[in-house]
C-alpha positions as CSV (number, residue, x, y, z in Angstrom):
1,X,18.4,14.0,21.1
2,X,17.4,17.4,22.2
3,X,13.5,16.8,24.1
4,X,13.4,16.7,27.6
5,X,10.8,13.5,26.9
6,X,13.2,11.4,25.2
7,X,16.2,12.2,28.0
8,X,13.7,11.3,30.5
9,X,12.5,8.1,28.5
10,X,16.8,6.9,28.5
11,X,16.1,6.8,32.1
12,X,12.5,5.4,31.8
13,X,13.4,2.4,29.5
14,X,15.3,1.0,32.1
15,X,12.6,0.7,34.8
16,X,12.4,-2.6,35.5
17,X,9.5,-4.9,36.9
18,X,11.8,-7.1,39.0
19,X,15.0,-5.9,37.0
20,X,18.0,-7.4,39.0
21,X,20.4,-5.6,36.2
22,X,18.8,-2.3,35.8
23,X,21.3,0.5,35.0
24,X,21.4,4.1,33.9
25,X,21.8,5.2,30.4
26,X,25.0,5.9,30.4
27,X,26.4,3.1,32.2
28,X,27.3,5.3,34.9
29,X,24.9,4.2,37.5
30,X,22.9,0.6,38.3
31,X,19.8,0.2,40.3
32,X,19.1,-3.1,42.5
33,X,15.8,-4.6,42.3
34,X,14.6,-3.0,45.5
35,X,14.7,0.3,43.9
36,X,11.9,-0.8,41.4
37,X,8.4,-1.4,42.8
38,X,6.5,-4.4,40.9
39,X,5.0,-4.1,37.3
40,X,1.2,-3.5,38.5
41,X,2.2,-0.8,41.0
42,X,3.5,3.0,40.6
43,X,7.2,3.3,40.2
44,X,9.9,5.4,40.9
45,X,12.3,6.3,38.1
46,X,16.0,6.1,38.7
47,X,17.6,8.8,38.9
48,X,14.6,11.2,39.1
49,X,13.1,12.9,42.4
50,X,9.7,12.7,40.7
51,X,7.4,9.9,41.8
52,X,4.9,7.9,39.2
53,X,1.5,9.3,40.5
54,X,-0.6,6.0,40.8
55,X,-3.8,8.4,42.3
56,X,-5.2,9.6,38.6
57,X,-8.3,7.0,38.4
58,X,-9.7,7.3,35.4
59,X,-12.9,4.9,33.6
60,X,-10.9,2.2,31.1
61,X,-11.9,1.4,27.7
62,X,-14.3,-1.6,27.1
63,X,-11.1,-3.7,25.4
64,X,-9.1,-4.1,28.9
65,X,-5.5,-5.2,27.8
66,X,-3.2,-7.5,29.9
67,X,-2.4,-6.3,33.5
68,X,1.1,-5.0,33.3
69,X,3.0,-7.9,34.9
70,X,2.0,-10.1,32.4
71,X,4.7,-8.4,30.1
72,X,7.6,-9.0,32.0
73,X,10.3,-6.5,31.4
74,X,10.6,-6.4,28.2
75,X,7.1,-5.6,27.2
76,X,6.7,-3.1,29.6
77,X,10.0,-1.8,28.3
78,X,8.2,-1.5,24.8
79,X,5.0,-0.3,26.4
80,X,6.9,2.7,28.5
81,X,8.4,3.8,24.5
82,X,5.4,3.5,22.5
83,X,3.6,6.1,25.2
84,X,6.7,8.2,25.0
85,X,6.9,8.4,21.4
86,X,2.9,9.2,21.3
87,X,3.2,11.8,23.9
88,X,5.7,14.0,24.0
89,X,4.9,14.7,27.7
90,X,6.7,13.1,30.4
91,X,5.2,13.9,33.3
92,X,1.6,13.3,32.0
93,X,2.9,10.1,30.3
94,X,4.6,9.4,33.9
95,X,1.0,9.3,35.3
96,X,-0.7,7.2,32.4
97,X,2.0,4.8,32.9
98,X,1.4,4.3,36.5
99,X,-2.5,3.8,36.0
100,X,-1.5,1.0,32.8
101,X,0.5,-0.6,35.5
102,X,-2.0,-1.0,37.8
103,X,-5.0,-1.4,35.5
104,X,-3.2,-2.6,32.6
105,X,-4.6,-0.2,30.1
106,X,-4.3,3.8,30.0
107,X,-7.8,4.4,31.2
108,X,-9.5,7.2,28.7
109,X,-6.3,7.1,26.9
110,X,-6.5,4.0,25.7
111,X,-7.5,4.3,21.9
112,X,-5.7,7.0,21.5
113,X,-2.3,5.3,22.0
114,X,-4.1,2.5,20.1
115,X,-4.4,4.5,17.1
116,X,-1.1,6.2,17.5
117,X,0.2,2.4,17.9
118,X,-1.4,1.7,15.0
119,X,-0.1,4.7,12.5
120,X,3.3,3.5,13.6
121,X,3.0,0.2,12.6
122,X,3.3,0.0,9.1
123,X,5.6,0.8,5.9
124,X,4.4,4.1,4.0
125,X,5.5,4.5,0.0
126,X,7.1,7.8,-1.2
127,X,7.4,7.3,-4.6
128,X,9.0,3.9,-5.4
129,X,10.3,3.8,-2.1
130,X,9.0,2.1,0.9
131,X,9.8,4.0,3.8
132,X,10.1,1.7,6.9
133,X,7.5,2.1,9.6
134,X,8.3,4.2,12.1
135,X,8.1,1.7,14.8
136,X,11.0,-0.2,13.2
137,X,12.7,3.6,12.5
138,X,12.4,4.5,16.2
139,X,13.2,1.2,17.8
140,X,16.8,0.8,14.9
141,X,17.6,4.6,15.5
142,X,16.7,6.7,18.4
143,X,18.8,6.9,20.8
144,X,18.8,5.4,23.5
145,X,16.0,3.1,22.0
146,X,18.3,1.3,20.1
147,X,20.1,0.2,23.5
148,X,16.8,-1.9,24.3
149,X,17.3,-5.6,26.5
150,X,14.3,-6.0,24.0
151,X,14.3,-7.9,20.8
152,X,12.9,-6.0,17.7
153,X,10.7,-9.0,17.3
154,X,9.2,-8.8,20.8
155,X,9.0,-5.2,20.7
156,X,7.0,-5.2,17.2
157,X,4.6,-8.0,18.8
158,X,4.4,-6.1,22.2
159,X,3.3,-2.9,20.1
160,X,0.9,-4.8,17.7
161,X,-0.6,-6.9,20.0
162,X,-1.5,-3.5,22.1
163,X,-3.4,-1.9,19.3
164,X,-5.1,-5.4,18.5
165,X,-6.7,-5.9,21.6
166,X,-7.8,-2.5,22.0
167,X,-9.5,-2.8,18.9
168,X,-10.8,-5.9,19.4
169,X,-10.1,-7.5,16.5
170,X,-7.4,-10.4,17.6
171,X,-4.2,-11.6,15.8
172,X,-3.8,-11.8,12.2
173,X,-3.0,-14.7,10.6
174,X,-3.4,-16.8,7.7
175,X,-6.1,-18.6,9.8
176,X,-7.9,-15.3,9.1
177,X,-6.6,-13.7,5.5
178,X,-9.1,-11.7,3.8
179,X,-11.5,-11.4,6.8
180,X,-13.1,-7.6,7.6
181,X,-13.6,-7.1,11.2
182,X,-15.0,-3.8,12.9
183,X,-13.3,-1.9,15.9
184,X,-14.9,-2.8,19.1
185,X,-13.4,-0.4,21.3
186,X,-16.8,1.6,22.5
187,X,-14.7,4.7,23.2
188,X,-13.5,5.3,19.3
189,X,-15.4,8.0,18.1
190,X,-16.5,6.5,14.8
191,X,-16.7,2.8,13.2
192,X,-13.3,1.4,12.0
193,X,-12.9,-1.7,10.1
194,X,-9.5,-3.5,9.0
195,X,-8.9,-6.4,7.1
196,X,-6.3,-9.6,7.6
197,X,-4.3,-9.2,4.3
198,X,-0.7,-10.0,3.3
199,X,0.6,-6.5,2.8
200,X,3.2,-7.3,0.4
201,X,1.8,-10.6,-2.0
202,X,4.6,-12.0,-4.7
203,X,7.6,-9.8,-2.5
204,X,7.2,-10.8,1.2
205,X,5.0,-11.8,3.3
206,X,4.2,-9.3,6.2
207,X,0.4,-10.3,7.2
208,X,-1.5,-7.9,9.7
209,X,-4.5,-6.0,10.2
210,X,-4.6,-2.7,8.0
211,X,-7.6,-0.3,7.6
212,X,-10.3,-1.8,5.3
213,X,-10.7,0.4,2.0
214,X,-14.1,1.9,1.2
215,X,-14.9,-1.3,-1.0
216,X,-15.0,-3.6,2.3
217,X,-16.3,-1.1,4.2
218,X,-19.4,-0.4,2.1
219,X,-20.2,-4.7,1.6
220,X,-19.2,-5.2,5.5
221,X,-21.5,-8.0,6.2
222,X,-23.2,-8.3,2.8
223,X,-23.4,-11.8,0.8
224,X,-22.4,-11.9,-2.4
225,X,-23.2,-15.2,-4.2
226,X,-20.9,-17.1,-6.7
227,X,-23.7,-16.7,-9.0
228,X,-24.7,-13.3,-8.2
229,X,-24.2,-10.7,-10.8
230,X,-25.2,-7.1,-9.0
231,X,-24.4,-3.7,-8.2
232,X,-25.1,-1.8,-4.9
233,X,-25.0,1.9,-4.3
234,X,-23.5,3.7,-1.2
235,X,-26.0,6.0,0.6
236,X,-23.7,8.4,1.6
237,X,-21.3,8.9,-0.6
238,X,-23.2,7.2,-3.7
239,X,-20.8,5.1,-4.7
240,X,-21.3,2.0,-6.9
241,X,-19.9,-1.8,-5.6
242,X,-20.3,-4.4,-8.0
243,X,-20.8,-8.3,-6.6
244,X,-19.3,-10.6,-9.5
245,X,-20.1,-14.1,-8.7
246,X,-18.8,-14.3,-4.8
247,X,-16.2,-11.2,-5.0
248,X,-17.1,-7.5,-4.0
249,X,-15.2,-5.2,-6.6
250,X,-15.4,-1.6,-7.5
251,X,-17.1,-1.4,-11.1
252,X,-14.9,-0.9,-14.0
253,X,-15.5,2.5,-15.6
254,X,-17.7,1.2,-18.4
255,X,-19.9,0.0,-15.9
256,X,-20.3,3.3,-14.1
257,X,-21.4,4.8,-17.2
258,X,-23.5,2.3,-18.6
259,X,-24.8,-0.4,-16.3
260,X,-23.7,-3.6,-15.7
261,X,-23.8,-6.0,-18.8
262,X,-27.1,-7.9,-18.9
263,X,-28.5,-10.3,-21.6
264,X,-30.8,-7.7,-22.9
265,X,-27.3,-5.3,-24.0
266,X,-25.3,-8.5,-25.1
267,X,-23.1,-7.5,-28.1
268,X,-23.3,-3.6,-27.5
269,X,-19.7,-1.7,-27.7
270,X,-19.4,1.1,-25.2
271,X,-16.5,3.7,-24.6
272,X,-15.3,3.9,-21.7
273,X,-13.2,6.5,-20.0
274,X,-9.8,4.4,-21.2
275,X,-10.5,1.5,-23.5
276,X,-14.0,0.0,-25.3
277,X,-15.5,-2.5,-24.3
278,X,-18.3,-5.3,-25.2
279,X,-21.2,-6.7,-23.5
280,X,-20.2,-10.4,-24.2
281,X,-22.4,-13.2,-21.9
282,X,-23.0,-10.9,-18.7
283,X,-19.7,-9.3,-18.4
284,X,-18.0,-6.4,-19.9
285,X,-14.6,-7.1,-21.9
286,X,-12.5,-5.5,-23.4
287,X,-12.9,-5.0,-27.4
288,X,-9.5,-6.6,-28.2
289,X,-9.3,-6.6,-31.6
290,X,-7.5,-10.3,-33.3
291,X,-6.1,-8.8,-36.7
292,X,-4.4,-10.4,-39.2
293,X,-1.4,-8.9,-42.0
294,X,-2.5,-9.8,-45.0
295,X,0.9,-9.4,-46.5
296,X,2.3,-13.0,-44.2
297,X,-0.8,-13.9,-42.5
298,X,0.9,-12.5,-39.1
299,X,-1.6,-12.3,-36.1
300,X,-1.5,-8.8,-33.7
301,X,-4.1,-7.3,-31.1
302,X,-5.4,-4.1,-31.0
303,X,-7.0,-1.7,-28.6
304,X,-8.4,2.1,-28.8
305,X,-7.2,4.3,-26.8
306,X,-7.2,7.9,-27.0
307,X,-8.6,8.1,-30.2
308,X,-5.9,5.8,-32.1
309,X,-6.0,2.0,-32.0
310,X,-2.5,0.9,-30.8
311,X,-1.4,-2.4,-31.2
312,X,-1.2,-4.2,-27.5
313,X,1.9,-6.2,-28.1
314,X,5.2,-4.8,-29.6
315,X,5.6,-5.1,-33.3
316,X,7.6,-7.5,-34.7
317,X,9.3,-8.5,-37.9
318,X,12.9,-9.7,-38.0
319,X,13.5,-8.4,-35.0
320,X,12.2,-7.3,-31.4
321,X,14.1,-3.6,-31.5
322,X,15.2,-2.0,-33.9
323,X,16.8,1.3,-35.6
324,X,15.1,4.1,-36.1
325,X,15.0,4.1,-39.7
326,X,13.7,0.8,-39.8
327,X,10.7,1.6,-38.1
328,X,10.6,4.5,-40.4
329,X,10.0,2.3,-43.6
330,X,6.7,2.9,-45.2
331,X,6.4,-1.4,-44.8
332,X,7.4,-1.6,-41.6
333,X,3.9,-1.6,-40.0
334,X,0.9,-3.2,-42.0
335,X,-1.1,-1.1,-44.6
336,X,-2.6,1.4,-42.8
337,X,-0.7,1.5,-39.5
338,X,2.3,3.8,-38.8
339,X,4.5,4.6,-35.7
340,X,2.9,7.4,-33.3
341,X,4.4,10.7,-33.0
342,X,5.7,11.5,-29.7
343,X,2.2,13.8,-29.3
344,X,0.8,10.3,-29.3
345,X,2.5,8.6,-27.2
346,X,2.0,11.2,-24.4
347,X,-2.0,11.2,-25.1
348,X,-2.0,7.5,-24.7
349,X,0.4,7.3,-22.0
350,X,-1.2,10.1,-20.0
351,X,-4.4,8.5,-20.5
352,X,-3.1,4.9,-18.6
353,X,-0.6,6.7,-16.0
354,X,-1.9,6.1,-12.3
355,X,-4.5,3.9,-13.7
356,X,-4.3,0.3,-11.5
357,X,-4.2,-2.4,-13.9
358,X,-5.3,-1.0,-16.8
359,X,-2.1,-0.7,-18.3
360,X,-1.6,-4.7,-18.0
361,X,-3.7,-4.9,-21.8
362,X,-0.7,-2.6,-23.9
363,X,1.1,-4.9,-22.3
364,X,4.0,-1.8,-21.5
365,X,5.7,-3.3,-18.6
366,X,8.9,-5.9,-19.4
367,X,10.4,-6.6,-15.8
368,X,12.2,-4.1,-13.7
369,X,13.5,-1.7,-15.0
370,X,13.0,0.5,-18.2
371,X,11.9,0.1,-22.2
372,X,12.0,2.7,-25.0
373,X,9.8,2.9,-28.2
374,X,10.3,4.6,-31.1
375,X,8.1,7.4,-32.1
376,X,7.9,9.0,-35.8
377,X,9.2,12.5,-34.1
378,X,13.0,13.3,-35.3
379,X,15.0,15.8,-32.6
380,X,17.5,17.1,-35.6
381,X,19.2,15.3,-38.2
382,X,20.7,12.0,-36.1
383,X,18.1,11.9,-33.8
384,X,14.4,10.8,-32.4
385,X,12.1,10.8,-29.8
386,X,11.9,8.3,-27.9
387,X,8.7,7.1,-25.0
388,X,9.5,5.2,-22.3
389,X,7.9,3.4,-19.2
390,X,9.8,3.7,-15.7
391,X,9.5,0.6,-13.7
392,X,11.1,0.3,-10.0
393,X,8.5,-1.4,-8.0
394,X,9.1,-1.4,-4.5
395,X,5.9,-3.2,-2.8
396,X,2.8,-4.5,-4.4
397,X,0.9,-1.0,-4.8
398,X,3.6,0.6,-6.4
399,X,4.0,-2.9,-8.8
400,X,0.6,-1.9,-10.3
401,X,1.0,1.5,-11.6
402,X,4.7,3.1,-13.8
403,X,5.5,6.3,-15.0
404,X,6.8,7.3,-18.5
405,X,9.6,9.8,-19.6
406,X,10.6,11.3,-22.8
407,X,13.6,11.0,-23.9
408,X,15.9,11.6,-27.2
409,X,17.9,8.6,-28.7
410,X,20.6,8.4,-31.6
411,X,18.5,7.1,-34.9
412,X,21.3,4.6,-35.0
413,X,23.9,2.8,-32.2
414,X,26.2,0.4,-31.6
415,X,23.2,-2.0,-30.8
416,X,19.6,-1.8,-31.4
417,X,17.8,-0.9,-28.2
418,X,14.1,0.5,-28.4
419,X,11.0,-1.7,-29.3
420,X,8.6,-0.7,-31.8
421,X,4.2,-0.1,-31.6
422,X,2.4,0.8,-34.5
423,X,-1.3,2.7,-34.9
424,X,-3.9,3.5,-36.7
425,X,-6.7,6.3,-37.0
426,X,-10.2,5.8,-37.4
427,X,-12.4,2.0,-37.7
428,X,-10.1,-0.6,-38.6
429,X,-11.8,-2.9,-41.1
């Protein structure tokens, strides 16, 4: 490591308060327990000629946290890091460790480790990947933090529980999923809400406080009755919140543009910025359209998108994939329909990409992993265009969106791999 703060910190993790086996970081050197003073009082670093100023008095944040010594080592082991790693200044971090020792907070300081606390708690997603916090990244790999008398478990509850009393809003648990509380720390600058979630639903559980979105900021407080059909509008940004029977939501885009569905618009069909829908007994659905082949009585669903009505569900008649030739046959769809061109299957793909959820109705994601469909577009004389739909989910935000490539794929194989969807212009019948 090249920063003077982290060399310092080797030495500064192992401060003890009542330390009997104290020693330097590289082994060279141990301390008795004399040389360490106890955990609510200044101390002198080993190995340093600089003293731990105790004199600094500042005013402590209205969310006082445990007086030092209730720690013990290890948590003032953790403690000493996290103030390290937020400030990359030793000696003033030096002097805000002496006052947390004695007054068991860091005085005006306080929220600002707590937010820096905070933004090193959690996972972040690049891509498909989630990138471990970096608490878990500094306590596994910097050096010398990795050479901690402290569990990761105890540091990661020592750093958490820091932030959650500062903020006032107490341990998360499944006592308390789903519940909104606001920051009570009177020196943050601004209101700050977070919600009791499990971060990571149907992968693994990993339930904590994380900041509340604008949804459950916005209905903070407000009731919304089971049988309570209503929209709200933010005042300062004017954004819409919908209350559907007991549940805040945001308003699907339909009813952004139109209203919410009420008995006196029941049957209307509205566009929307991705599908139509219908006002069907106070609640917009989607206009899913049940047809059936006349030629065997065959029942498929349809949905417009884009300006073509694609059929929801992959096409079936022998077979689930096929060649591209026998897609190609002028009765391989039903009278009227035909495969998409690869010009197609962009516009409707570009149209759904980044869009929570609303790709769920196509019905365009089969596992992990990758599918293929056939377009009409050939790429010479043994080949076609195939669309497909990238699928590596990683945590539950990244499980509700995919991306799509293009690709180019022999008209025949050894096996049949793609899957076929077939469309049609204008109203279907």
């Amino acid at each position: 490591m090249k920063k003077n703060w982290i060399a310092v910190l080797a030495i500064m993790l192992l401060v003890a308060c009542g330390d009997d086996n104290g020693s330097s970081a590289s082994g060279d050197e141990s301390f008795s327990s004399s040389e360490v003073k106890d955990s609510c009082s200044s101390s002198v670093i080993p190995g340093s000629d600089r003293e731990s100023s105790s004199s600094v008095k500042v005013s402590s944040s209205s969310v006082v946290g445990s007086c030092s010594s209730e720690l013990g080592e290890s948590g003032l082991e953790a403690i000493s890091a996290m103030a390290y790693y937020c400030v990359h200044d030793s000696a003033k971090v030096d002097s805000l460790l002496a006052i947390y020792k004695a007054d068991g907070n860091f005085g005006d300081m306080t929220t600002s480790f707590a937010d820096c606390a905070y933004r090193m708690s959690f996972d972040h997603l690049e891509g498909d990947v989630v990138v471990p916090s970096p608490l878990e990244m500094f306590y596994l790999n910097e050096k010398p933090y990795s050479n901690f008398k402290i569990s990761w478990v105890k540091f990661r509850e020592t750093i958490y529980k820091f932030w959650q009393d500062d903020f006032g809003v107490g341990p998360c648990n499944r006592d308390f999923e789903n519940v909104v509380k606001r920051n009570q720390d009177s020196l943050s600058e601004s209101p700050r809400y977070f919600i009791c979630t499990d971060r990571r639903p149907g992968y693994y559980s990993e339930i904590n406080w994380v900041s509340a979105s604008a949804l459950q900021v916005a209905t903070y407080g407000l009731e919304c009755d089971s049988s309570d059909y209503r929209s709200i509008t933010d005042s300062a940004g004017g954004s819409m919140y919908v209350c559907d029977r007991g549940d805040w939501r945001l308003p699907m885009d339909v009813e952004k543009e139109y209203g919410l569905c009420k008995a006196e618009n029941n049957g209307e069909v509205k566009a929307g910025e991705i599908y139509e829908y219908i006002c069907d007994s106070a609640s917009w659905k989607l206009n899913e359209l049940v047809l059936v082949d006349s030629s065997d009585n065959r029942e498929f669903r349809a949905l417009k998108i884009a300006g073509l009505y694609w059929m929801s569900e992959n096409f079936k008649t022998d077979s689930s994939r096929y060649f591209w030739n026998e897609v190609m046959d002028e009765n391989f769809c039903p009278k009227g329909w035909r495969i998409p061109s690869d010009k197609e299957w962009k516009s409707m793909l570009d149209t759904l990409r980044g869009v929570r959820a609303n790709e769920y109705p196509m019905n365009l994601i089969e596992g992990f992993g990758f599918v293929n469909w056939w377009s009409s577009t050939e790429y010479g004389a043994d080949s076609a265009v195939v669309f497909g739909i990238d699928y590596h989910p990683m945590d539950y935000a990244s499980s509700r969106k995919f991306t799509y490539h293009r690709g180019i794929q022999p008209k025949e194989s050894k096996y049949r791999y793609d899957y076929a969807r077939c469309v049609k212009d204008g109203p279907i019948q």
